[in-house]
C-alpha positions as CSV (number, residue, x, y, z in Angstrom):
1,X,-20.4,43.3,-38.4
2,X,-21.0,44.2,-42.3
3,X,-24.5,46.0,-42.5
4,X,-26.9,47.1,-45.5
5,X,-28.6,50.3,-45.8
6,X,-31.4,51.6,-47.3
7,X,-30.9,54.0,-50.2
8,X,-32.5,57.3,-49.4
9,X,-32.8,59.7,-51.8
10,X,-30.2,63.0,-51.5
11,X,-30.0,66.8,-53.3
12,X,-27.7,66.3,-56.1
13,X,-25.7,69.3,-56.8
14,X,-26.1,71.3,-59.9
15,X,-22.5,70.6,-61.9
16,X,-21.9,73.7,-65.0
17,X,-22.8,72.9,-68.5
18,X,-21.1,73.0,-71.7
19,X,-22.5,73.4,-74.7
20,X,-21.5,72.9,-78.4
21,X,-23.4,76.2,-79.6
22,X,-22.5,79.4,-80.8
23,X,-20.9,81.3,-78.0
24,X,-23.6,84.2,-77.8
25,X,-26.2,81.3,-77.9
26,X,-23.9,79.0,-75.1
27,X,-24.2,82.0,-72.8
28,X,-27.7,82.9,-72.6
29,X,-28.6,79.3,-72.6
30,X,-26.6,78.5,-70.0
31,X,-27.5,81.7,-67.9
32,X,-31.9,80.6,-68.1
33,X,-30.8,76.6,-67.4
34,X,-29.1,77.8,-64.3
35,X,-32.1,80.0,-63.4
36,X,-34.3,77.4,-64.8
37,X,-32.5,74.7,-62.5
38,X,-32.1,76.4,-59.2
39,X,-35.8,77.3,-59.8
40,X,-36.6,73.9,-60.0
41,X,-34.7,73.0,-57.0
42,X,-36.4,75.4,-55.2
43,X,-39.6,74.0,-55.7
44,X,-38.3,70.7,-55.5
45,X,-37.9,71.8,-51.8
46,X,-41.1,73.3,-51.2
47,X,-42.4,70.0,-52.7
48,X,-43.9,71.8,-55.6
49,X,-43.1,69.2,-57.5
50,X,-45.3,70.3,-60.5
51,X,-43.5,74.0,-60.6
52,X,-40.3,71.9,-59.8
53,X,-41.2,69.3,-63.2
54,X,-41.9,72.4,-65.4
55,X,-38.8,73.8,-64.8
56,X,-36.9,71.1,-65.3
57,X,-38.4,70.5,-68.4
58,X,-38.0,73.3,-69.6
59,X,-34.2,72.9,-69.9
60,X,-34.7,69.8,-71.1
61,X,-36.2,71.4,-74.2
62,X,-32.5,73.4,-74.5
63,X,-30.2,70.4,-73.4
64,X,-31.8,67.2,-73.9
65,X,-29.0,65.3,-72.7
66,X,-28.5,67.2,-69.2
67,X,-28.1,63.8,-66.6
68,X,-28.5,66.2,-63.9
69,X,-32.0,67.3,-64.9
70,X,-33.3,63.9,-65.7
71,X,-32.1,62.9,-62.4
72,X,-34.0,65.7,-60.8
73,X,-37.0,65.0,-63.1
74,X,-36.8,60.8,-61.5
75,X,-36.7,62.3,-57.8
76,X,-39.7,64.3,-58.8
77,X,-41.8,61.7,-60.0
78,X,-40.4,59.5,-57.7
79,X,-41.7,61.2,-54.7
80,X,-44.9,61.5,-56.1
81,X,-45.2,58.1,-56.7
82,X,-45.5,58.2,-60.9
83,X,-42.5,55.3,-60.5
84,X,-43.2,54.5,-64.4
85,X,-42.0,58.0,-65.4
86,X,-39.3,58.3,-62.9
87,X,-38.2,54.8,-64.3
88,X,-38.0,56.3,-67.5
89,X,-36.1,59.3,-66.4
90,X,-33.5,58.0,-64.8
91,X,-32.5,55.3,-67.4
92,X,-32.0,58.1,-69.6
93,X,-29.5,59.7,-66.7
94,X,-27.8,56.6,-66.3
95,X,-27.6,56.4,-70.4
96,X,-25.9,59.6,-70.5
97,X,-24.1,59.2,-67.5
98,X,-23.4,55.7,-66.5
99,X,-20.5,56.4,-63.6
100,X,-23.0,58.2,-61.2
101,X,-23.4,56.5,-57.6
102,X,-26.1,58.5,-56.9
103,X,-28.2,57.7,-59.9
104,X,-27.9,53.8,-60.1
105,X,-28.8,54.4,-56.1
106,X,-32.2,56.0,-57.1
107,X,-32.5,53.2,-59.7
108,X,-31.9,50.3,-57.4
109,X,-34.6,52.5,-54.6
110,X,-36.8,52.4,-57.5
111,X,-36.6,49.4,-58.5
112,X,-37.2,48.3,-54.5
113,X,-40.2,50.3,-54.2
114,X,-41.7,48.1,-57.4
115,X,-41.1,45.3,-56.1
116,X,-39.1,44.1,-58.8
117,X,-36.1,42.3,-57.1
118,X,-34.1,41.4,-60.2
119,X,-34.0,44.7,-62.1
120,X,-32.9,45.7,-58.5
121,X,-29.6,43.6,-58.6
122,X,-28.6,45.1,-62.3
123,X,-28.7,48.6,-60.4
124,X,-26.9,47.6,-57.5
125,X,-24.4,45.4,-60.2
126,X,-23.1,49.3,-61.5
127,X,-22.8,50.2,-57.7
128,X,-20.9,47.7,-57.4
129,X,-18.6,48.8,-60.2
130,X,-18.4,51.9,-59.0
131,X,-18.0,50.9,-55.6
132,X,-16.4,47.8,-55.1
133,X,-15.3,48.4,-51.5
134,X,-18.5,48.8,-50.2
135,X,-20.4,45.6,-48.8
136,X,-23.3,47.0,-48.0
137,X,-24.0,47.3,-52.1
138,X,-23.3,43.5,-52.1
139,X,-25.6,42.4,-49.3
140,X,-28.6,43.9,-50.6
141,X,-27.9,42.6,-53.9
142,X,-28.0,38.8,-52.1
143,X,-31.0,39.7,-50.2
144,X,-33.1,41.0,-53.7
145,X,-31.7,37.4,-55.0
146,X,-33.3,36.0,-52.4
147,X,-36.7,38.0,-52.4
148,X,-36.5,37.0,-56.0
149,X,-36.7,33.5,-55.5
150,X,-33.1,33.0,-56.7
151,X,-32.0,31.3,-54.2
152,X,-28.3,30.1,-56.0
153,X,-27.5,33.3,-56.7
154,X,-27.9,34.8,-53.2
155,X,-25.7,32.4,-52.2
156,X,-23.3,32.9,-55.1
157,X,-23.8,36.6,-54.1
158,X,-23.2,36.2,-50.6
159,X,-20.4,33.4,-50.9
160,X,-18.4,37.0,-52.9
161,X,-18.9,39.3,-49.8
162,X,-16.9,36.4,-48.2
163,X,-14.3,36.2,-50.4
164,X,-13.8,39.6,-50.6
165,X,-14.7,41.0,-47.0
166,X,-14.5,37.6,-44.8
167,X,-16.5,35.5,-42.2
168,X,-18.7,37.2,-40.1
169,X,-21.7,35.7,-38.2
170,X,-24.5,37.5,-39.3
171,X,-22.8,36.4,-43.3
172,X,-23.2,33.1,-41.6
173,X,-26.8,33.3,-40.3
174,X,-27.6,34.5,-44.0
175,X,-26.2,32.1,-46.1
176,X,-27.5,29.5,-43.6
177,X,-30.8,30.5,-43.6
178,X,-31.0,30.5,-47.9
179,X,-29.3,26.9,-47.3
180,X,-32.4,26.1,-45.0
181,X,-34.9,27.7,-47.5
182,X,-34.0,25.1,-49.9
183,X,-34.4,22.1,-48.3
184,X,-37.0,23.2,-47.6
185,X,-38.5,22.9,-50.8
186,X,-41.6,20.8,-52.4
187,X,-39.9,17.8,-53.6
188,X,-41.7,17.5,-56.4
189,X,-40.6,18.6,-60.0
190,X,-39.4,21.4,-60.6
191,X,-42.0,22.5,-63.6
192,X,-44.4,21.8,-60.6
193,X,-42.7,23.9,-58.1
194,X,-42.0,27.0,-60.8
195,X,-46.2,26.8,-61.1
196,X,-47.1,26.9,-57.4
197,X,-44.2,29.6,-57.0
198,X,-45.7,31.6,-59.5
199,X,-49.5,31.4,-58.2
200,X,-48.2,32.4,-54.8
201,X,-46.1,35.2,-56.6
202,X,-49.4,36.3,-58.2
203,X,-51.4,36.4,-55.4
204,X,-48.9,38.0,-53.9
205,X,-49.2,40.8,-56.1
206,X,-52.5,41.2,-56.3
207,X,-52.7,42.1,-52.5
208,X,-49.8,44.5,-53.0
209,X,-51.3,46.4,-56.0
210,X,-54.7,46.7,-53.9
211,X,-52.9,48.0,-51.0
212,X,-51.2,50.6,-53.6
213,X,-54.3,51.7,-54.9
214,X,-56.0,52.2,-51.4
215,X,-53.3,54.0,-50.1
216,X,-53.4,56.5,-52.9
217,X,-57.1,56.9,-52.6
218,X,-56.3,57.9,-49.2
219,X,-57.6,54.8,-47.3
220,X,-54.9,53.7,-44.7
221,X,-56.7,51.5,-43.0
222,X,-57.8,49.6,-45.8
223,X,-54.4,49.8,-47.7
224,X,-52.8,48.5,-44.3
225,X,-54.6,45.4,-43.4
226,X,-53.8,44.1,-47.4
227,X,-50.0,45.0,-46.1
228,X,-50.7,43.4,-43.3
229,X,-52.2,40.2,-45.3
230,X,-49.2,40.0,-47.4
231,X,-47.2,39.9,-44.4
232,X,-49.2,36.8,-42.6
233,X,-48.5,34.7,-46.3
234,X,-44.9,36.1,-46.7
235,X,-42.7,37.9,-43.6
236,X,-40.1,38.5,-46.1
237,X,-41.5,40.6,-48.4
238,X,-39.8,43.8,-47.7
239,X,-41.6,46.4,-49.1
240,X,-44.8,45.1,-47.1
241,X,-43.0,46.0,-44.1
242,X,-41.8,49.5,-45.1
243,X,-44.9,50.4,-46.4
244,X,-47.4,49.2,-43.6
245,X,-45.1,50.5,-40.8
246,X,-45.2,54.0,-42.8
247,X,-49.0,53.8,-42.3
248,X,-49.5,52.9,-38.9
249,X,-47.0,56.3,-37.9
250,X,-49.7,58.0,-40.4
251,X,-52.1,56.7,-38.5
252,X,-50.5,57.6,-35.2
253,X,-50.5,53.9,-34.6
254,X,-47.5,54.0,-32.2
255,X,-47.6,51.4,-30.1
256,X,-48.1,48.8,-32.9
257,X,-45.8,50.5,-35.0
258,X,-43.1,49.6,-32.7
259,X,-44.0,45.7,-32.5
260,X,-44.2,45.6,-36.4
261,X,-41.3,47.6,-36.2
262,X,-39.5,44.8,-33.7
263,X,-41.2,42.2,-35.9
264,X,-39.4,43.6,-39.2
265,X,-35.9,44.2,-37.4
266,X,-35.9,40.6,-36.6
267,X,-36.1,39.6,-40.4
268,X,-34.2,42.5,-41.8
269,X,-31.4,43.7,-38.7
270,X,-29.6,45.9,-41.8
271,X,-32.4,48.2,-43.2
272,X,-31.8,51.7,-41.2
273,X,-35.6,52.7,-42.3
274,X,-36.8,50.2,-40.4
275,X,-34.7,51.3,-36.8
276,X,-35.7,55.0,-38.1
277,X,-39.3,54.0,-38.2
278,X,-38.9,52.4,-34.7
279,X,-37.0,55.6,-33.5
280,X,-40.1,57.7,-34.9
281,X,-42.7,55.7,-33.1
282,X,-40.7,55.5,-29.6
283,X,-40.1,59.0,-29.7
284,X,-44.0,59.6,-30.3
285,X,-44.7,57.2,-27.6
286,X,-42.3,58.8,-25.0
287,X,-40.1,56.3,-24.9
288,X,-36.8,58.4,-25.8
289,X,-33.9,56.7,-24.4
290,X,-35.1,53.7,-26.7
291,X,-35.7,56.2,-29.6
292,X,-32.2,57.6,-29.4
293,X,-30.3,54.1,-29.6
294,X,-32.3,53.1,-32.5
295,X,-31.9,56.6,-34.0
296,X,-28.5,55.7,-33.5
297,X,-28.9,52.6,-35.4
298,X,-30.4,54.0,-38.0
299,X,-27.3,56.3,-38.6
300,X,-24.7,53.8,-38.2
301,X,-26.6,52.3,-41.2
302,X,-26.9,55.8,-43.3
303,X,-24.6,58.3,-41.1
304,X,-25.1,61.4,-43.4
305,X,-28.9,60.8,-43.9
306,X,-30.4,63.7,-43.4
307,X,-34.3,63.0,-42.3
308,X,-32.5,60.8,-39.2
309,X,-30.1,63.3,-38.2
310,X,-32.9,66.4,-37.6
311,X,-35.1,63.0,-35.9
312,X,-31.4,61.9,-34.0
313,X,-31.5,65.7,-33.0
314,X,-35.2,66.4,-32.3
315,X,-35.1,63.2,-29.7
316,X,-32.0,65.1,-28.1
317,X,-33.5,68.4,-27.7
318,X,-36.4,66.4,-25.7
319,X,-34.1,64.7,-23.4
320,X,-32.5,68.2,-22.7
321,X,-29.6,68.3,-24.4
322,X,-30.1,71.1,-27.0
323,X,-26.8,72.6,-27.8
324,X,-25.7,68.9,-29.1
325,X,-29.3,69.1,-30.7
326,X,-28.9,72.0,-32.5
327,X,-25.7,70.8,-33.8
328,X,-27.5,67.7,-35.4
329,X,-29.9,70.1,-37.0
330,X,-27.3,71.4,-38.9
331,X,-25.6,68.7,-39.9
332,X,-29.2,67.3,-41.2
333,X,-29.5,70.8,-43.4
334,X,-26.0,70.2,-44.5
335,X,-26.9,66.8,-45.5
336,X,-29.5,68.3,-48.0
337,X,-32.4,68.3,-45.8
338,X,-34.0,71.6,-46.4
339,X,-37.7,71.4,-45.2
340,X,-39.3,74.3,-43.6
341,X,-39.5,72.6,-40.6
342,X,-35.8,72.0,-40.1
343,X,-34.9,75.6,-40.9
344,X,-37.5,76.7,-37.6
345,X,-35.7,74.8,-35.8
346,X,-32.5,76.2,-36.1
347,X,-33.4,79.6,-36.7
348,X,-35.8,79.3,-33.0
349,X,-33.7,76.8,-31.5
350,X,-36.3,74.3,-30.9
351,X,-38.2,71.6,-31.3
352,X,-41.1,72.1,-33.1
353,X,-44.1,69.2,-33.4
């Protein structure tokens, strides 16, 4: 069966400069980037991401067209959640470089997290490009059609992974179900529909925004039952569901983490956060056989993502088997992961809490 994944964000590695300078000048600037940049990675690890910014703009200052470091300077902001200046950022990457996978990937992730479906399907249009034999890039681009509103070119979208991957029944079950959405439509005008659409799209919004702001004020609860009112007017809004089964596992919420987490899977089988988030909140509940085979899941999705392979590894070590632990530990730090956390583990053997 074709599956979609999530884009996760990944360590890109630093790739050597060239410089048009004067060679004295080329070699002392290139010697404080690379001290500049690793510095910045560093921090970036410790998640000093204001060290990590300063450094990387500090070589912007020298090489104002480095992709690399506007790259790094969009995953900064974009983990702190400034999304209008990692926006920013990586549209100049993508400007300077415009045959990087990894940083249309962070665009399209961006664009996800915003909620704005569209500029989502331009991003995955380059993966695309880029990566034509990959039908994961095309099914996400029909489903941000289709959270979109735009239901004729889901299906147009989906109608191409036929042509160029084949039938399959959950292609079947998609197509049939934006077939089903629009019959299912007001039959009154369409200027009349495009205004209800628009109040609902609004409202919509509104709740989402609120539920933002809360949850950067630090009130979970609060930000969670707007999620959770989103959800009741509109089960397919996507980002509802990430972002409200994100707070419950804050909230150490696990049992009702795992029935939103069901509840998602049902709408959206392809997302691997979603079978990672129910892995996280079966493991925390005890229940790790079921943890391990959506762990599982979630890799099938994302196979060298490397937050579920320490998780794949840490629900391993508690059913016993630690040697094939340990081994998924490393592969996870290979994968980029580099917290703290994951390095204790593999320097003690262990699993920590």
């Amino acid at each position: 069966m074709m599956k979609c994944k999530v884009f996760l964000l990944v360590l890109l590695g630093y790739c050597p400069l060239v410089f048009a300078q004067k060679p004295a000048a080329s070699k002392v600037d290139t010697a404080m980037i690379k001290v500049l940049f690793f510095a910045g990675l560093r921090d970036k690890l410790n998640e000093d991401y204001s060290k990590a910014n300063e450094s990387f703009n500090k070589i912007l200052s020298l090489d104002p067209n480095n992709a690399a470091v506007h790259y790094e300077v969009a995953v900064v902001n974009y983990r702190q959640n400034n999304l209008y200046e990692a926006e920013m950022a990586i549209k100049r990457a993508t400007a300077i470089e415009a045959n990087n996978t990894w940083y249309w990937m962070l665009m399209a992730e961006l664009y996800k997290r915003k909620g704005d479906m569209l500029a989502m399907t331009g991003a995955l249009n380059q993966l695309i490009r880029l990566s034509p034999e990959k039908p994961e890039y095309y099914f996400d681009r029909s489903n941000a059609y289709l959270l979109a509103g735009k239901t004729a070119e889901a299906m147009k979208s989906y109608d191409e992974v036929e042509k160029r991957f084949g039938a399959s029944d959950e292609l079947t079950r998609l197509k049939r179900r934006v077939s089903l959405g629009g019959r299912e439509e007001s039959p009154s005008s369409e200027a009349t529909g495009d205004i209800k659409q628009a109040k609902e799209v609004t409202g919509e919004e509104q709740k989402m925004l609120l539920a933002e702001s809360l949850y950067k004020k630090g009130d979970l609860q609060g930000a969670l039952t707007q999620f959770k009112a989103v959800l009741e007017n509109n089960e397919r809004s996507y980002k509802a569901w990430e972002q409200a089964l994100n707070i419950q596992l804050l909230l150490k919420q696990y049992k009702d983490a795992i029935k939103m987490a069901d509840a998602a899977l049902s709408i959206y089988p392809n997302q691997a956060i979603l079978y990672y988030f129910m892995a996280l909140a079966l493991q925390q509940d005890q229940q790790n056989d079921l943890a391990l085979r959506n762990a599982k899941s979630a890799l099938e999705l994302d196979a060298e993502n490397g937050v579920y392979l320490e998780l794949y590894g840490d629900i391993l070590f508690l059913k016993g088997d630690k040697e094939l632990a340990l081994v998924q530990w490393k592969k996870a730090k290979a994968a980029g992961n580099g917290s703290e956390k994951l390095n204790k583990k593999i320097n003690e053997r262990k699993y920590l809490e």
